[in-house]
N, C-alpha and C positions, 0 to 999 in steps of 0.2 A: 501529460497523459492522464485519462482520467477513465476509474470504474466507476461503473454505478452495481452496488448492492442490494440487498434485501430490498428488491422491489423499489430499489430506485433510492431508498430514503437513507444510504450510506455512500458516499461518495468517497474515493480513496485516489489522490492527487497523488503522483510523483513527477519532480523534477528537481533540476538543479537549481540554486537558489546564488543567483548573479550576484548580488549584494553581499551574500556570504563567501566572497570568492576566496579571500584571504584567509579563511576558514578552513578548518580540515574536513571539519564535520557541516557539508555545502550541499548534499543531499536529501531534500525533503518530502517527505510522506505525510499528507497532509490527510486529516480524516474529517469531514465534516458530516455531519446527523439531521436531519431534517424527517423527525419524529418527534411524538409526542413525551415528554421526559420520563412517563414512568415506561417507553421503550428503549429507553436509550443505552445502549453501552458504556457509553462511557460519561463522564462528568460536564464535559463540556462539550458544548453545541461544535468547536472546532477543536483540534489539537494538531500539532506539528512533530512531528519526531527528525530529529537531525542526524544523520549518520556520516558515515567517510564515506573515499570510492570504495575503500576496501569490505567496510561493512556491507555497505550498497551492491557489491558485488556475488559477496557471502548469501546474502538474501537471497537477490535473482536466482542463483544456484539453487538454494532448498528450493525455491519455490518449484525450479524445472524439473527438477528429483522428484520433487512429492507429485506434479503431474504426469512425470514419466508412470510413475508406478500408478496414477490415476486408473482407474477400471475403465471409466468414461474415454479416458485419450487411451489408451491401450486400443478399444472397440478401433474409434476413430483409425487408427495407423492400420489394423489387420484387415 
């Protein structure tokens, strides 16, 4: 699954990562940048962050919380 950000030039992968199966932490969030480097967030053109299910799951939650209380998704549901 894939976002695209700030006008397309941040892209934000998640899935699970087969190869790391024996892994606990098999969950990755991949960020890739495709800007000019003095816009970049971050250091590198890609980065990976490895997480558990558990973390992985932790995340999804904040993330549904913070858009429950979203003003934008609140509009949208009333």
């Amino acid at each position: 699954m894939t976002i695209h950000l700030l006008e397309g030039t941040l892209e934000v992968d998640i899935f699970y990562e087969c190869d790391d199966q024996d892994l606990d932490d098999n969950v990755c969030i991949r960020i890739v940048e495709s800007c000019p480097p003095d816009e970049k967030l971050l250091r590198a053109g890609k980065t990976h962050i490895y997480l558990t299910a558990a973390q992985a799951r932790e995340l999804g939650e904040m993330f549904l919380q913070a858009a429950g209380h979203s003003k934008s998704e609140t509009k949208k549901r009333g």
